[in-house]
C-alpha positions in Angstrom: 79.4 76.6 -6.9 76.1 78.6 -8.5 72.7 77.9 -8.4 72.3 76.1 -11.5 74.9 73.6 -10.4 74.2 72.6 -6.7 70.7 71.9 -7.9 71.7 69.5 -10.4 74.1 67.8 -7.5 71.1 67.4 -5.8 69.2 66.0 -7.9 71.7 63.4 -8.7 71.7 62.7 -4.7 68.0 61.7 -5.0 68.1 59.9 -7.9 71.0 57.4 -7.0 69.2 57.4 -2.9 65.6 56.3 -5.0 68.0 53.5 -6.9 69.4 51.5 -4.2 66.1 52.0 -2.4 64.5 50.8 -5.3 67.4 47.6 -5.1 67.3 46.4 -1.2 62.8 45.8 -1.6 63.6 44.0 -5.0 66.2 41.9 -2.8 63.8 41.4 0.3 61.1 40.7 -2.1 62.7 38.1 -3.2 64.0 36.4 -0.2 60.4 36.9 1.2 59.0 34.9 -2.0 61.7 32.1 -1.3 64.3 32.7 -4.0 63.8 32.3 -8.0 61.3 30.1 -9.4 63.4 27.2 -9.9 64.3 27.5 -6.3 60.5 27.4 -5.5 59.9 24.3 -7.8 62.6 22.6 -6.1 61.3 23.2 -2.6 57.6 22.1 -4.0 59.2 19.0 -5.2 60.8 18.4 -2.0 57.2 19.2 0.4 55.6 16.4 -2.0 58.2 13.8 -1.2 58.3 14.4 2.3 54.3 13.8 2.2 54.7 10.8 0.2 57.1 9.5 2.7 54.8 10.3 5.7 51.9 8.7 3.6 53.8 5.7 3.4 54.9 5.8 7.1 52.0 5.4 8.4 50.4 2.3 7.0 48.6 1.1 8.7 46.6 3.3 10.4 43.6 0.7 11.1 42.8 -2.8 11.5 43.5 -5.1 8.6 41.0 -7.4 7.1 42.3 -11.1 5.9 38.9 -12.1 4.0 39.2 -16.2 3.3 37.1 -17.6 0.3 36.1 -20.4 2.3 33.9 -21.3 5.7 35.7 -21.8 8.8 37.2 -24.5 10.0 38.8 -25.6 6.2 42.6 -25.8 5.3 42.4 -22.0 3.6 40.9 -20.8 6.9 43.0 -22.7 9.3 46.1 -21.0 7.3 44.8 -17.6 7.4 44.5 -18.0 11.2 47.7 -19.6 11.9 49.1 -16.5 10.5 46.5 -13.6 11.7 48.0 -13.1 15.4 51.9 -12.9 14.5 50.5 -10.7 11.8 48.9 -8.3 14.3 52.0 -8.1 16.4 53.7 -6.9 13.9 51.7 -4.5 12.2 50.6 -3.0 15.8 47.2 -3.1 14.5 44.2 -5.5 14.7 44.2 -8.3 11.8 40.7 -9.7 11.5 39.8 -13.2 9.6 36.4 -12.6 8.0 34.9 -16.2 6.1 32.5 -15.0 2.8 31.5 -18.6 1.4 29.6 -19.2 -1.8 30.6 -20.0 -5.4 33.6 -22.2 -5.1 35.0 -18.9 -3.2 34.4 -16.9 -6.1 32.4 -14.4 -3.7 34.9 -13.3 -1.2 37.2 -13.2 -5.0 34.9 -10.8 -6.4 34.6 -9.1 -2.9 38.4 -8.4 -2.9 38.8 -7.5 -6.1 36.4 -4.7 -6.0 37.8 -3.5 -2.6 39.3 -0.1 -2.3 43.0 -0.8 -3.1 44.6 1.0 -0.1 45.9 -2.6 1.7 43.4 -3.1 4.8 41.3 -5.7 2.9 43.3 -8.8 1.4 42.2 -12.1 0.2 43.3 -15.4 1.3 42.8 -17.8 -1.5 44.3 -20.7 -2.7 45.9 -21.4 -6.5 45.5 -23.2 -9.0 41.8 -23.1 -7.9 42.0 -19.2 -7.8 42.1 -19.7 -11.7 39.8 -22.4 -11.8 37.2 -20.0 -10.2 37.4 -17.0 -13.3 38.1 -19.3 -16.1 35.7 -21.9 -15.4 33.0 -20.6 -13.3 33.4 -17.2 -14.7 34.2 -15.5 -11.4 33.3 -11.9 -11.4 37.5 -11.2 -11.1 40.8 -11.6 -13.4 43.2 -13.3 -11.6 46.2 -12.1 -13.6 45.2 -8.4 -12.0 45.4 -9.6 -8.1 48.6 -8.3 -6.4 50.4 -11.1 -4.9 51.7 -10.1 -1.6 52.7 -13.4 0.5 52.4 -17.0 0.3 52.7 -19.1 3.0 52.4 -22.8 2.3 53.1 -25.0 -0.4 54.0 -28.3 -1.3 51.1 -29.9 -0.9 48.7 -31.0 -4.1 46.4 -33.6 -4.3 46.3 -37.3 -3.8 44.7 -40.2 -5.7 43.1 -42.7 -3.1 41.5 -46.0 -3.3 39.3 -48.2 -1.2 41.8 -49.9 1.7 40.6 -53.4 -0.3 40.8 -52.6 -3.7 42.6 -54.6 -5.6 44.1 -51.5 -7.4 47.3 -50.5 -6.2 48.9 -48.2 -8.8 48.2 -46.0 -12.1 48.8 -48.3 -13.8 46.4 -50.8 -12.6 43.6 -48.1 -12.6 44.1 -47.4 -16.2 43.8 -51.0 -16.9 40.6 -51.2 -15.0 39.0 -48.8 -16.0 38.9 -50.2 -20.0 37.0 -52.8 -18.6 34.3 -50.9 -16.4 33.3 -47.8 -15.8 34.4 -46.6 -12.9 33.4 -43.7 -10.3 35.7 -40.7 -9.0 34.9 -38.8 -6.1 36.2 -35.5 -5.9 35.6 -32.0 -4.0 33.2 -29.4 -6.4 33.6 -28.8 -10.1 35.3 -25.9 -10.6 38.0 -27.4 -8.2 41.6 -28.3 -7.8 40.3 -31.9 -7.0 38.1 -31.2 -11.0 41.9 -30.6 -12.4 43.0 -33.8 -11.0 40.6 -35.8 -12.6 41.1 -34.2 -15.8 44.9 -35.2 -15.2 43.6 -38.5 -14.7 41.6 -38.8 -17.6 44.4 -37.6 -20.1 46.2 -40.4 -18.9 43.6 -42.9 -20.3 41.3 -43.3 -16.6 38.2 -43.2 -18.3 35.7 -42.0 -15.1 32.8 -40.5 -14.5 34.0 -37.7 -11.8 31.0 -37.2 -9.3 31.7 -34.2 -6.9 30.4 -33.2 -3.7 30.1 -30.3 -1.3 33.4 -31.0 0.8 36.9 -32.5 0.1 36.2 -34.7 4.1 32.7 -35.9 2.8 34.5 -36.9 -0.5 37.1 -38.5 0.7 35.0 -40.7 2.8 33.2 -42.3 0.0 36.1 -43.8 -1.0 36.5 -44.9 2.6 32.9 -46.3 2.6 33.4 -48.1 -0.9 30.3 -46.5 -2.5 33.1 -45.0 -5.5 35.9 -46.6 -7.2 38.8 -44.4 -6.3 38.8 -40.6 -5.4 40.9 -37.2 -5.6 41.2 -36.0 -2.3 43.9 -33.2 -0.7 46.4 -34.0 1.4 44.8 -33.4 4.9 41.4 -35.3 3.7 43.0 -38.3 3.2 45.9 -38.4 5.6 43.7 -39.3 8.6 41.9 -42.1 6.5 45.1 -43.2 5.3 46.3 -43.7 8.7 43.4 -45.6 10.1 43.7 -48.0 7.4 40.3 -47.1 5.5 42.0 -46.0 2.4 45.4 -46.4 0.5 47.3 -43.3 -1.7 48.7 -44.9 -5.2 49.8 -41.4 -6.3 50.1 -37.9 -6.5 49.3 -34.8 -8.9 52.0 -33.0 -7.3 55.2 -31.8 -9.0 57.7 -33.5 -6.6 56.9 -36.5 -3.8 54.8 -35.3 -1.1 56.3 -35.3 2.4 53.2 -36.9 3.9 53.4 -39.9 1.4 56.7 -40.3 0.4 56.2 -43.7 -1.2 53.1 -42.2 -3.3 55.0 -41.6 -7.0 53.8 -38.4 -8.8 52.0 -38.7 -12.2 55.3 -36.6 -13.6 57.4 -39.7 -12.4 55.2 -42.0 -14.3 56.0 -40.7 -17.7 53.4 -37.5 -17.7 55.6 -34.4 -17.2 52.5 -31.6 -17.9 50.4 -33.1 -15.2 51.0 -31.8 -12.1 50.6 -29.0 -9.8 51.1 -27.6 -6.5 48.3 -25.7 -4.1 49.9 -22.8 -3.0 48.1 -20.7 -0.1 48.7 -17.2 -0.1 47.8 -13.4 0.1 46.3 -11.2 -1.9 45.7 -7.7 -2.8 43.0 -5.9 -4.9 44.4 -4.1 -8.6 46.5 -1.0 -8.5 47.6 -1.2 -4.7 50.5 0.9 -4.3 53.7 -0.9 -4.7 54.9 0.4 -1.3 52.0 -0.4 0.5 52.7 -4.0 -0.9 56.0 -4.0 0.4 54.9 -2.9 3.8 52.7 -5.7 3.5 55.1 -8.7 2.8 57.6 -7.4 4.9 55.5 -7.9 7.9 54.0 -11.1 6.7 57.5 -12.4 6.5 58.8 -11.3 9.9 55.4 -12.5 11.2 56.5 -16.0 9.4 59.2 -16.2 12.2 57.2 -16.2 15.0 56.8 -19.6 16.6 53.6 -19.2 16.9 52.7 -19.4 13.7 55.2 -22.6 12.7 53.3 -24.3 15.7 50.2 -24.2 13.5 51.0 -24.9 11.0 52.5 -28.3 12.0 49.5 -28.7 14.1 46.8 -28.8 11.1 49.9 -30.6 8.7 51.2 -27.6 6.6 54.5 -27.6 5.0 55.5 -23.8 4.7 56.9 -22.1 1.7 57.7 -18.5 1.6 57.4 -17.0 -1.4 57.8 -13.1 -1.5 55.5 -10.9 -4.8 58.1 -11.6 -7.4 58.4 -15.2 -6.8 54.7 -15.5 -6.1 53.7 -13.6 -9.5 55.5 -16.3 -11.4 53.8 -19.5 -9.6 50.3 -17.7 -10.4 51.1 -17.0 -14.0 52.4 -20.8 -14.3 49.0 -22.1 -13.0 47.1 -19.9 -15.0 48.5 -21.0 -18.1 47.9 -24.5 -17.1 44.5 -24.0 -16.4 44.1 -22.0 -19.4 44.7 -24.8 -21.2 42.5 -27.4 -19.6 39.7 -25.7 -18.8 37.1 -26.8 -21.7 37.8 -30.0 -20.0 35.9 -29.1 -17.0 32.6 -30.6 -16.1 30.1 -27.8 -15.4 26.6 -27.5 -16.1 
């Protein structure tokens, strides 16, 4: 071989050497970077879900606040409480009941709905008065906007009671007297659930003057005393007067017979099927919390819902539970809504 031709074989050595040098860092460049791009997305996609999931995993970190729109010692308190220690077992975290009064609990409303949206404050408040509260008081919320998370008890509505010696013993007979006097209705507030039934009343042809005071007991026991005709009262109110013979329940504005008073027809019965409704007492959420957080949420007020605990309590203070999960508690809201929606330039407020 000459000169001229064992140089060029050289060169061709170093050429093809600098080549697959040139290949292998290309190759361990990549498998340093963690493959193609698509590869990379894919594992970017995948770190994101894994922090979702951890995200979600561990709600709730902290104690949970149950905020009630009404003092202690009433029926929305004495729910939230039956509920609040079976709650706390299950979360593994401490559930505290805080009372906010004011504004026909269109305060603790307004709290709640202004809250940071990340589940640890919820708001147990009772429908249809809920609506009542933004579309006749002009509470400082929208109802339609809450997240419903749980509802507890149900069945239960309001009662019409008279003095235990009036001579009125039906609808029917308070219709009639009423076109020959004027008569007086007690009821609890005016932006109220007890306010609803007396508009109920008065589309049936009751013509009353409806004269509300500061509690549904105080109410309930001017019927007792005699100084009104007749009165709305809730269930609990009159049940103790009922049974000591001070006052007697001639009907209902519930959607189905009460439990309590069986023989106390509903205003649907008696030929008016628009006029009724049922309180339901529930839990809330503030706008825009996070669907799972929600369903964190209502899974452990459900399995808290089994303890005996909190079925014990609820007999105690005369609840009658319904469990109704979001979905099923969304549609109940926007019923009431409508209904209130309806009826509410028939509301008595200064």
């Amino acid at each position: 071989m000459n000169k001229k031709m064992k140089w060029t074989a050289v060169f061709f050595v170093m050429l093809l050497s600098f080549l697959m040098v040139t290949a292998c860092g290309e190759t361990n460049q990549e498998s340093a970077g963690g493959g193609t791009e698509a590869e990379g997305e894919e594992a970017g996609d995948q770190a994101a879900a894994e922090g979702a999931q951890t995200n979600e995993s561990t709600f709730p970190e902290k104690e949970v606040t149950i905020v009630v729109s009404n003092s202690a010692g009433g029926s929305n308190d004495l729910a939230a409480r039956s509920i609040a220690g079976p709650l706390q077992e299950v979360l593994g975290v401490p559930v505290v009941v805080e009372n906010v009064d004011g504004a026909g609990g269109n305060i603790a409303r307004a709290q709640v709905f202004n809250a940071e949206p990340d589940g640890y404050t919820l708001l147990k408040t009772p429908i249809p008065s809920m609506s009542i509260g933004e579309l006749v008081a002009e509470g400082d919320f929208q109802t339609m906007e809450f997240e419903p998370v749980f509802n507890m008890f149900g069945h239960s509505s309001n009662v019409v009671i008279v003095p235990a010696d009036s001579e009125i013993e039906s609808i029917e007979d308070l219709i009639a007297a009423s076109e020959s006097q004027k008569l007086r209705a007690s009821g609890s507030g005016v932006a109220t659930n007890t306010a609803l039934g007396s508009i109920f009343l008065k589309e049936i042809g009751v013509d009353h003057q409806y004269i509300p005071y500061v509690g549904g007991s105080e109410s309930a026991q001017q019927v007792a005393g005699g100084h009104v005709d007749f009165g709305i009262a809730s269930e609990i109110a009159a049940k103790s007067l009922e049974e000591e013979g001070l006052v007697k329940v001639i009907a209902t504005t519930a959607t189905e017979r009460l439990s309590i008073f069986p023989d106390a027809p509903t205003l649907i019965e008696l030929g008016y099927p628009e006029l009724g409704f049922e309180i339901l007492y529930g839990i809330w959420a503030p706008p825009n919390t996070p669907p799972d957080v929600i369903e964190i949420l209502a899974d452990a007020f459900l399995e808290a819902s089994e303890d005996p605990a909190f079925s014990e309590a609820a007999e105690r203070v005369g609840f009658v539970e319904q469990i109704l999960m979001p979905d099923e508690f969304r549609e109940r809201r926007d019923i009431d809504y409508l209904l209130v929606e309806k009826l509410k330039d028939q509301f008595e407020v200064e």
